[in-house]
N, C-alpha and C positions, 0 to 999 in steps of 0.2 A: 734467605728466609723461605721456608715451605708453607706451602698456602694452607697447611695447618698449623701456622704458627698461631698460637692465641695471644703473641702481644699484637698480634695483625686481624685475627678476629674473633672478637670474643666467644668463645663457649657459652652456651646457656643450656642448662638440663632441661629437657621437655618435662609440662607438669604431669603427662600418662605414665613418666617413666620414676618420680619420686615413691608413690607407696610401695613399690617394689626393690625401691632400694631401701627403703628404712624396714620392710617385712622381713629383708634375706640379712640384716646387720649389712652391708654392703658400707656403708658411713665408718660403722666400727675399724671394718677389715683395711677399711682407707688409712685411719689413722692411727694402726696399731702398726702397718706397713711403714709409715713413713717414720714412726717410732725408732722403729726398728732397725730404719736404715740410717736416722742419725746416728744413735746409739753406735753401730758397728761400722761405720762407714767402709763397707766391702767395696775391692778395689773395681771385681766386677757386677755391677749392679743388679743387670738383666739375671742371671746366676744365684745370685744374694736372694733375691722377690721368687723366683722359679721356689726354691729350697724351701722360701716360708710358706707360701701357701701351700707347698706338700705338704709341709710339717701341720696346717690349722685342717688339714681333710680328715685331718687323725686325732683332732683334738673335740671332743665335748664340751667345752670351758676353759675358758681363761685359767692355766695352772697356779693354785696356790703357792706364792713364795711366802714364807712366815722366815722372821728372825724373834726368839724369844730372850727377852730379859728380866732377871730374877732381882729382885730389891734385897740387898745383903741384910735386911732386916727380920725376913724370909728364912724359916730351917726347914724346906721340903726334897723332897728327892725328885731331882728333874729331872735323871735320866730314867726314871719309871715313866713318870707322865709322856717324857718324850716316843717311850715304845708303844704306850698307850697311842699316843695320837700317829705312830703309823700301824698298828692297827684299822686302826678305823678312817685315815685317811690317805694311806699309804707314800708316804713322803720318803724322799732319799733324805736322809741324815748328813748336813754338813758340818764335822766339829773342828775344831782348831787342832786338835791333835791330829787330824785326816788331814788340814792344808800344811801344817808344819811338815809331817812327810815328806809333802810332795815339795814342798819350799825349800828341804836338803836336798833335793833331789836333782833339784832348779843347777843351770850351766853358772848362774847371777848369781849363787849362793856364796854368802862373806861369810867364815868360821866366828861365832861371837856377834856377830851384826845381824840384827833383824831388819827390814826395811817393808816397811808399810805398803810403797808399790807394789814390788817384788810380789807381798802376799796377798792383796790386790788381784794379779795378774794370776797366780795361781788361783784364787779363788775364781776368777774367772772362767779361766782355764774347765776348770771342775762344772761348772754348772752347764758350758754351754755344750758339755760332750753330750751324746747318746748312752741313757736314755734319759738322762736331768734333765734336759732342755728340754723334752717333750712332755715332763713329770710336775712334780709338785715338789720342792725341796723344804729344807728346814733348817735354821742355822739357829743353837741355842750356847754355845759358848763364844763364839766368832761375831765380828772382832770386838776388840776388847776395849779400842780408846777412838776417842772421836778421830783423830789421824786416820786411822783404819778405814772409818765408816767413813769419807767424803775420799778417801783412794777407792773405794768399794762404787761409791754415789757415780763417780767419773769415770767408771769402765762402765757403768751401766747394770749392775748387780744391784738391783732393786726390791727391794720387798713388797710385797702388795698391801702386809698386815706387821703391826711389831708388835706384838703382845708383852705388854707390862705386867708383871704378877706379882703384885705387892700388896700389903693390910691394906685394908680398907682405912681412909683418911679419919683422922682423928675429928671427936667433935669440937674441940678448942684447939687453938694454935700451940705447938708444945715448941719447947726452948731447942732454936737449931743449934748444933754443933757449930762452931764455925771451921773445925779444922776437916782435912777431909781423910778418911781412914786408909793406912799402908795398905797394896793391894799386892797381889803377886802378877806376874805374865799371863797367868790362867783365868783371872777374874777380870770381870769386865767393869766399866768406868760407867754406871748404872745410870746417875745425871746427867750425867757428856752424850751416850749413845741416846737416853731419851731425847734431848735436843735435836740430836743427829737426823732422828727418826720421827721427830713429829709430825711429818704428815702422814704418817702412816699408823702415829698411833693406836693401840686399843688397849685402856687399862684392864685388868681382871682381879677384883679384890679377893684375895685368898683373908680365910679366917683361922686362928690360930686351931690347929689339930686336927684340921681338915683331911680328910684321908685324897690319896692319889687318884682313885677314880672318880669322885666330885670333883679335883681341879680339872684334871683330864678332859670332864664335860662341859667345865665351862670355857677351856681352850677351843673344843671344838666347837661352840655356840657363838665364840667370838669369831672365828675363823669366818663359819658360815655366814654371820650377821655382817661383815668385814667384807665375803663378797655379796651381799646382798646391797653393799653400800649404805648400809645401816653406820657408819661410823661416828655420827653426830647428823641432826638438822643442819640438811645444806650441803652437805660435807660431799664430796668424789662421785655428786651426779653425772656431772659434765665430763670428772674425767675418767668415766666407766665405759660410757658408750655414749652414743649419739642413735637415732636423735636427740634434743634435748625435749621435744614433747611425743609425751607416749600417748597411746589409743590402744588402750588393755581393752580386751574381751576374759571376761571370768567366766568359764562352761562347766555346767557340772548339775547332776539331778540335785530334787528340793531334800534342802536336810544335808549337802555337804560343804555348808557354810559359807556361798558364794557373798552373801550380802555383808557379813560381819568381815569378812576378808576384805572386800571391795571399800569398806569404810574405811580400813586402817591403812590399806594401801593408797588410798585416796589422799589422806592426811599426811602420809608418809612424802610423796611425790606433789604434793601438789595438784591434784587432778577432779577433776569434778564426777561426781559420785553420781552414775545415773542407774535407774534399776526401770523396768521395761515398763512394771507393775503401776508406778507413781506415773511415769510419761504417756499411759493410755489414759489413766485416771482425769490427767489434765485435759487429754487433747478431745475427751467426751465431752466438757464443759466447755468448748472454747466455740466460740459462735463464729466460725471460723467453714469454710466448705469442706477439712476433712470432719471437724464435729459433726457436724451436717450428716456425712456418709456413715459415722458410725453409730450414731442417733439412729437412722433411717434404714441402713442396711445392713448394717453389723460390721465385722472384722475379717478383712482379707489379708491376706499377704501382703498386695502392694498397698492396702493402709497403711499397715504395721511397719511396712520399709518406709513411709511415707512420715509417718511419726518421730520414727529415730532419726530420718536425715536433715528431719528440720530441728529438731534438738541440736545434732551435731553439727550445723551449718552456724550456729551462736557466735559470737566474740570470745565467752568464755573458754566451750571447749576449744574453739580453735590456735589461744594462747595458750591456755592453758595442759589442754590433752582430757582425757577422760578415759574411768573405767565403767564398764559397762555390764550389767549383770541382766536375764530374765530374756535375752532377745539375741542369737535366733533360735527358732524352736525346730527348724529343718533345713535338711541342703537347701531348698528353694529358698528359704530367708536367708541362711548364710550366701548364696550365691549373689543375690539383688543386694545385700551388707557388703559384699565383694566389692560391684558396681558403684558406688556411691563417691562422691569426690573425696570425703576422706574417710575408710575404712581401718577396720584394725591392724596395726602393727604389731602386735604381740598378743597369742591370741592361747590362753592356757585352760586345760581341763583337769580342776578339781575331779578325783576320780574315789567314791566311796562307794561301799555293799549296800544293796536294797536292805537288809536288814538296820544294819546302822540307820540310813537315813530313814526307817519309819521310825525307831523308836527315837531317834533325836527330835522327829516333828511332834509326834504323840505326847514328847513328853514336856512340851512348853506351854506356855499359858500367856494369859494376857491379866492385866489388874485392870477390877468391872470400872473403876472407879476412876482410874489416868489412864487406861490405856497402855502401859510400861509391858514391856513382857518381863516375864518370870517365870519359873518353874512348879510346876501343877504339885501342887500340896504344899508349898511355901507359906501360903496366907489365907485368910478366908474371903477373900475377894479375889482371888487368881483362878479363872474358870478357862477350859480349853477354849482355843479361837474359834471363832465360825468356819475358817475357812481348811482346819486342819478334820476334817471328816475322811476315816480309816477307809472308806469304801473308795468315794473317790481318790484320796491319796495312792491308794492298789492299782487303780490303772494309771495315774500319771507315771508310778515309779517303773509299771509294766510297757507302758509307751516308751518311756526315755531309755529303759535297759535293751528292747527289742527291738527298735526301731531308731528312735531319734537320736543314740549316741554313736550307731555305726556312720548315719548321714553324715554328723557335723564331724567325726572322723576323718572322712571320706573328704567333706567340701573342705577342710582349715588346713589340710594338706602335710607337706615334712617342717614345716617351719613351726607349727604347735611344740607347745610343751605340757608333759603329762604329769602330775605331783598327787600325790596319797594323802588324800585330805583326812585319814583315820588317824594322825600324829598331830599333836599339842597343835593348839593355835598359835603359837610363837613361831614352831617351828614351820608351821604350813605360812606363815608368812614371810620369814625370812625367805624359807623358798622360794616365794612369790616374788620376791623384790629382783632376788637372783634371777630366776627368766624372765623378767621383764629387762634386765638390763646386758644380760648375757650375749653371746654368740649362740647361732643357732645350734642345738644339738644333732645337726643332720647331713651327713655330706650333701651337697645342693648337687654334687657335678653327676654323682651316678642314682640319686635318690633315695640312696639304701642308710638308714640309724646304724649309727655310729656306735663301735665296743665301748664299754666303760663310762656310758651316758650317766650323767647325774645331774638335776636340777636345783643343787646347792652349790 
């Protein structure tokens, strides 16, 4: 026994050393590793682990594996939608006429016999070469009967996402068939593989005559929403990444929807919704010695770090996690938000044009009557807010483009993630959920952003 043994003394991680490991994914990278090595059990280890972390200095995210399955009920053309979607997400095509090849080709190969391992092991074979392994693949005819998919489950050929593409569920229960219909070698066992594949699944309801680029987009929504961990309430938080509790920061000028974001994400995860605006509001009123200081002397820095640290020292956020919107407003606040015993882990900037964001603020309103916002010329009690006046909104958008978004730049360092808050709010959230749960987009060991970065 070496006096590092840990059945002789225990390890304990120092608590300085935790927010830096959940800031860098370091939890993730732990147990994607160890993943990794059940999965392949390499004869040599040290060798095996060297390989993978080269391989994750080149990766931007976690690679899409999809297998897609079509409902024989279904008369659409998948091998369009399938070009479509690498197009737009660049995937190596895996089809069963590409493993059959290579499965004659096999030393194992019985003339007349097919064997499930066998194609199994080819299939294999095939994804963990260069440059699949380091890609995104696709498998839409492969395999074809549950035998296949649990030889497939046991080499460790996994899918991330199994897209279902079948009608949309009837509204009454129709008379099932009981018999099951003759299939050929080519067509896949559509019930069986969905079994197969249910933890991974994602249905996609095609409607009849729906053209190819509509399906197309709603593959790639599911894809995205799939690594967002959007797959159901509940569903592949824990086994996406660690930690299990997040501390989002949402950064971004007024008007590119950090609060309507921050709500859904909030709901989505579990997390307590705080915005800087409400938490100053309170801590004015609170008879309390920082009320006191901001009654009597106004608002400093270290109020305002003073404010959020006692928010965030709660029971709730500290079970729970929180996102947090309106705070900091400079390196100095982000730097003392650094300091603080539990600071941001995941820390993203909503990124939209000064012009956008004036006319998004100009153009909301509030109802005189409840207070509800609404859109200016909706109703005749929908009057601009007080607080959205054109003059002063010109220099907040002129501070934060000039000055405050190179700061917090600068202070949130290579582990931020940046997303184009000018695309639907669906999709700016899926996004959202994706960097929050991702690996970082940034090689940590030289500092330099990664080719082929995407935050979906």
């Amino acid at each position: 026994m070496t006096e590092t043994d840990a059945t002789k003394r225990p390890l304990q991680m120092p608590e300085k050393f935790i927010p830096y490991l959940e800031k860098h994914r370091m939890y993730k990278l732990f147990k994607d590793m160890m993943q990794d090595l059940i999965i392949n059990l390499p004869q040599d280890h040290l060798k095996h682990m060297k390989m993978f972390l080269s391989q994750r200095t080149h990766l931007a995210k976690d690679p899409d594996r999809v297998i897609i399955l079509v409902s024989p009920e279904l008369n659409i053309d998948t091998k369009s939608i399938v070009k479509d979607l690498i197009k737009d997400l660049g995937f190596f095509v895996i089809t069963r006429r590409y493993v059959m090849d290579r499965y004659e080709e096999s030393d194992k190969y019985v003339p007349g016999c097919v064997s499930p391992v066998l194609m199994a092991e080819v299939t294999k074979s095939l994804v963990t070469k260069h440059p699949v392994a380091q890609g995104s693949w696709l498998m839409f005819d492969h395999p074809c009967t549950v035998r296949e998919a649990r030889c497939l489950q046991q080499l460790g050929v996994l899918p991330t996402v199994t897209l279902v593409l079948m009608p949309p569920p009837p509204q009454a229960p129709r008379t099932e068939n009981p018999h099951t219909p003759a299939r050929g070698f080519f067509q896949q066992d559509f019930e069986g593989l969905k079994f197969a594949y249910k933890a991974t699944l994602k249905e996609v309801h095609i409607h009849p005559n729906e053209d190819t680029k509509a399906v197309e987009a709603k593959c790639v929504n599911a894809i995205r929403a799939s690594a967002g961990g959007a797959q159901g309430a509940g569903q592949s938080l824990q086994a996406l990444g660690a930690p299990g509790v997040y501390r989002v920061l949402l950064l971004g000028p007024r008007g590119s929807g950090r609060k309507r974001q921050a709500v859904s994400l909030a709901e989505r995860f579990g997390l307590v919704n705080l915005n800087f605006d409400d938490l100053y509001k309170v801590a004015m009123l609170g008879e309390d010695e920082i009320g006191e200081k901001l009654r009597n002397y106004g608002c400093s820095n270290r109020l305002k770090a003073d404010i959020v640290r006692r928010r965030l020292a709660k029971k709730d956020c500290i079970d729970n996690g929180w996102v947090l919107t309106g705070y900091p407003n400079s390196g100095a606040d982000f730097e003392m938000f650094e300091n603080m015993p539990t600071p941001p882990n995941r820390v993203i900037f909503l990124n939209a044009d000064w012009k956008t964001c004036k006319d998004r603020i100009l153009s909301r309103g509030v109802d005189c009557c409840t207070g509800a916002p609404a859109p200016l010329g909706s109703g005749p009690r929908v009057l601009a807010h007080p607080a959205d006046n054109e003059e002063q909104l010109e220099k907040e958008l002129d501070a934060y483009f000039s000055e405050t978004l190179a700061e917090l730049r600068a202070a949130a360092g290579i582990t931020a993630v940046e997303i184009d808050a000018l695309k639907p709010f669906d999709q700016v959230q899926t996004e959202i959920q994706a960097a929050v749960m991702a690996a970082p987009a940034f090689n940590i060991e030289f500092g330099a952003q990664l080719s082929n970065v995407r935050a979906d």
